[in-house]
C-alpha positions, 0 to 999 in steps of 0.5 A: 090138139089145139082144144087142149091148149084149153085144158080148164074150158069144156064150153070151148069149140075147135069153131071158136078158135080164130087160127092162122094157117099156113100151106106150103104156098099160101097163109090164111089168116083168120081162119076158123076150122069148119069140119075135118076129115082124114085127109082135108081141112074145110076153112072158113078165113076173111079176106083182106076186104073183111069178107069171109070165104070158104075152102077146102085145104088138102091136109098134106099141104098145110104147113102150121096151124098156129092160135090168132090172139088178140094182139095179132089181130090188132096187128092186122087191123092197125091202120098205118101211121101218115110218117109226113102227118103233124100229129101236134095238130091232132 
């Protein structure tokens, strides 16, 4: 279902696509489907400290599978802004 959001580029591969999944207790953003079977999901996903995990979703878990665009990793990646920081010396 999501490669036919994709309907004009055969190149692309359901690998390729950075998703957000979330389960009934747990969000994986930055997720990359690695194989699927019946009734599990195996993930690649990055963690907060930007390194990248491996796991096994039981598919009766999963809640949505939703596309990551660019905006939304820029959201993630977004250093906050020092609200107390004088930006007139920057």
């Amino acid at each position: 279902m999501l490669l036919n959001g994709f309907p004009n580029n055969d190149n692309i591969k359901i690998q390729d696509i950075p998703l957000i999944i979330n389960t009934i207790d747990v969000s994986y953003p930055l997720a990359f489907i690695d194989y699927e079977e019946e009734d599990v999901l195996g993930i690649n996903y990055t963690v907060e400290d930007g390194t990248e995990r491996f796991i096994v979703i039981n598919k009766s878990h999963i809640v949505d599978i939703g596309i990551l665009y660019q905006q939304d990793i820029n959201i993630i990646t977004e250093e906050p802004i020092d609200e107390n920081e004088d930006v007139m010396y920057q």
